[in-house]
Every structure is written in structure tokens, then in C-alpha cells.
C-alpha positions as CSV (number, residue, x, y, z in Angstrom):
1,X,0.0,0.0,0.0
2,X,1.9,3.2,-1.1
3,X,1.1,6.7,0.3
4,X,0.0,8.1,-2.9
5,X,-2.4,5.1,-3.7
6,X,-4.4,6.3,-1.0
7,X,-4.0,9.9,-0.5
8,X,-7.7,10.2,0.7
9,X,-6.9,7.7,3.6
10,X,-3.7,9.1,4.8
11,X,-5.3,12.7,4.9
12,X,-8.4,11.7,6.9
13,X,-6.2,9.7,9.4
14,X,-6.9,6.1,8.3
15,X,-3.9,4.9,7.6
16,X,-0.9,6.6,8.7
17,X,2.6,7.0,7.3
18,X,5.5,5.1,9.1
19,X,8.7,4.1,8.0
20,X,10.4,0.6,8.2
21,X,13.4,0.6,11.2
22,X,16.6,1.7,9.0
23,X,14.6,2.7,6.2
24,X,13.8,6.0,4.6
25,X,11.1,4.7,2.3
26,X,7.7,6.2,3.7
27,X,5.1,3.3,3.6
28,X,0.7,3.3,4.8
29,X,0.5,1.8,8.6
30,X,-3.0,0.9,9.8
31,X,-3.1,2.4,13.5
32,X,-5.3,0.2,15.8
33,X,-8.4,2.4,15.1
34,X,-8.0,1.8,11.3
35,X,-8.9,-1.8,12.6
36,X,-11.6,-1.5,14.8
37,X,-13.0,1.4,12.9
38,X,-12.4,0.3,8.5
39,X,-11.8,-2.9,8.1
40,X,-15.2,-5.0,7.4
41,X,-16.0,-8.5,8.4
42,X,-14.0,-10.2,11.5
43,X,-10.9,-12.1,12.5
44,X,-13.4,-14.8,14.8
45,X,-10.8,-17.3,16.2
46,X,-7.6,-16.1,14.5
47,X,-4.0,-15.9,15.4
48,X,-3.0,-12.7,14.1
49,X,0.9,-12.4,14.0
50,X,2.1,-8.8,13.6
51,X,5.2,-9.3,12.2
52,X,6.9,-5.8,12.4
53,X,9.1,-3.7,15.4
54,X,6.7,-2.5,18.1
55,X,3.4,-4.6,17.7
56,X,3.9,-5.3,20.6
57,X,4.7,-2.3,22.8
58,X,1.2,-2.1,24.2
59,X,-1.8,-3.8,23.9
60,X,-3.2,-1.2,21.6
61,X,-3.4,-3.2,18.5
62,X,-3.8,-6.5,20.0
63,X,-7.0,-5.2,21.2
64,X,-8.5,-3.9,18.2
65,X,-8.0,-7.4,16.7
66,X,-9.6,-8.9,20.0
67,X,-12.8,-6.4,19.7
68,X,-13.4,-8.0,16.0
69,X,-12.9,-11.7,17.3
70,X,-9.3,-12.8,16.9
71,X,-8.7,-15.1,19.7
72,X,-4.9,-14.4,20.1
73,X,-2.4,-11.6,19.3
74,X,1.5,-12.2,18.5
75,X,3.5,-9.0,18.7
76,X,7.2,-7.7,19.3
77,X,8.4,-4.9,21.8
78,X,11.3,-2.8,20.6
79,X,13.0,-3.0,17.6
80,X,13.6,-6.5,16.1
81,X,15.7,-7.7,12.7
82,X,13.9,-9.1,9.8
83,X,16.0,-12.3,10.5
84,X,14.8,-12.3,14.3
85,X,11.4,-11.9,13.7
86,X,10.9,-14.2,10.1
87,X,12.9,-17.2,12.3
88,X,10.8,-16.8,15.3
89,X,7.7,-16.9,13.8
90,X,8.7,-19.6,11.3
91,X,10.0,-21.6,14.7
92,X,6.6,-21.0,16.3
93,X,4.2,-21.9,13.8
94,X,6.8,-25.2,13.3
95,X,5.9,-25.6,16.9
96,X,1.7,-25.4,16.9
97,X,1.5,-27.6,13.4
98,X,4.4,-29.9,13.5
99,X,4.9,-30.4,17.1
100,X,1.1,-29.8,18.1
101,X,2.5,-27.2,21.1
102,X,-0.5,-25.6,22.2
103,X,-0.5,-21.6,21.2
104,X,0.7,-21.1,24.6
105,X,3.2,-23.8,25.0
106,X,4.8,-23.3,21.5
107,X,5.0,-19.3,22.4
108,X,7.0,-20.4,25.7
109,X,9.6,-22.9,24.0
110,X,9.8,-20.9,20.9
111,X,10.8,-17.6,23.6
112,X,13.1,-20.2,25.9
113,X,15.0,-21.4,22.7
114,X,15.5,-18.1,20.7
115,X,15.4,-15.5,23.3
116,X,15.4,-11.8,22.4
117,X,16.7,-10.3,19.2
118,X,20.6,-10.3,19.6
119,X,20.9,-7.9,17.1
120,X,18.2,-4.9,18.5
121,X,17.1,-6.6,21.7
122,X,13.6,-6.6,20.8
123,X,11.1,-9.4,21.9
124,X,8.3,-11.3,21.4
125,X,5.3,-11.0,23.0
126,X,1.8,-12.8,22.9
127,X,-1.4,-11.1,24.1
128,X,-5.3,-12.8,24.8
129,X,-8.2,-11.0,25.4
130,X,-8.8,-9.5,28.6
């Protein structure tokens, strides 16, 4: 989604712009009211996995999701490497499908084995409704 291919959007506040971490090419970012607020339909009983630096920071986003039905929210504090964060989430979906870890459980092993980002120190973190 470029800037300019929705111009109408990103003036009205729906989405905003945001950068990716070390770039300087400006990208559309859908805020957590862009979710609760635009998007149609509902996310009943998914897994959403927000696979970007600071998803995660609060529960902001994870929320939204939540309000439209997803049942759990995968996230990551700080700033994270796309090596970090494509190998963890690779690692943890390995764990639910192939190893038939619970959400919870493959979360926890996946966390114990990898740890934080080595590179930015960034981390993983997996929100349920309240």
C-alpha cells in the first residue's frame, strides 16, 4: 500500500505513514483504530501475528483485533531484525502444526529457545483478550 495510492486515507487519518526501522522509504501503517474502525467482516478465532518492530509495545493493537474476534495476538516490543522476527515466527508456527504445542506452549519454547533479538534486543510478546 503506497502513500500516494491512497492519499484520501492518509489525509483523513486512516492509515498513517511510518517508515520501516533503517529505512527511509515512507510506507501506509494501519493504527489500531483503522482496525476496529475500516476494516469490514471479523478475525473470529484467529491468530493474528504482527510481524513488524513495536506490535507489541502495548496492547493497543492487539485489542483492536480482539474487539473483531481474533482469539490471540503475537506482537514484538522494541526493535527486532527481519532475520529475528521471520525465524521466530517460522520456529513458532513449526511448533503449533508440527509439534502440536498448544499456542501457549509453542509461544514459551519458541521464547526459551530463541530468546530476544541479539541484534536490537527486541522481543516477542503474545497477548489474549482481557
Amino acid at each position: 500500500m503506497s502513500p500516494e495510492s491512497h492519499k484520501d486515507e492518509v489525509e483523513s487519518g486512516y492509515p498513517l505513514l511510518g517508515r520501516l526501522f533503517l529505512s527511509n522509504n515512507t510506507y501506509c501503517v494501519a493504527p489500531p483504530h483503522y482496525i476496529s474502525d475500516k476494516l469490514k467482516g471479523s478475525f473470529a478465532g484467529a491468530l493474528i501475528i504482527a510481524m513488524s518492530c513495536f506490535t507489541g509495545n502495548d496492547r493497543a493493537m492487539a485489542d483492536a483485533f480482539f474487539s473483531r474476534g481474533a482469539e490471540a495476538y503475537l506482537g514484538f516490543k522494541g526493535e527486532i531484525s527481519p532475520h529475528y522476527v521471520d525465524a521466530f515466527t517460522i520456529e513458532f508456527l513449526k511448533k503449533m502444526y508440527s509439534e502440536k504445542l498448544s499456542l501457549r506452549n509453542a509461544f514459551k519454547q519458541t521464547l526459551k529457545e530463541m530468546g530476544a533479538d541479539k541484534a536490537y534486543g527486541g522481543e516477542p510478546v503474545l497477548y489474549f483478550p482481557q
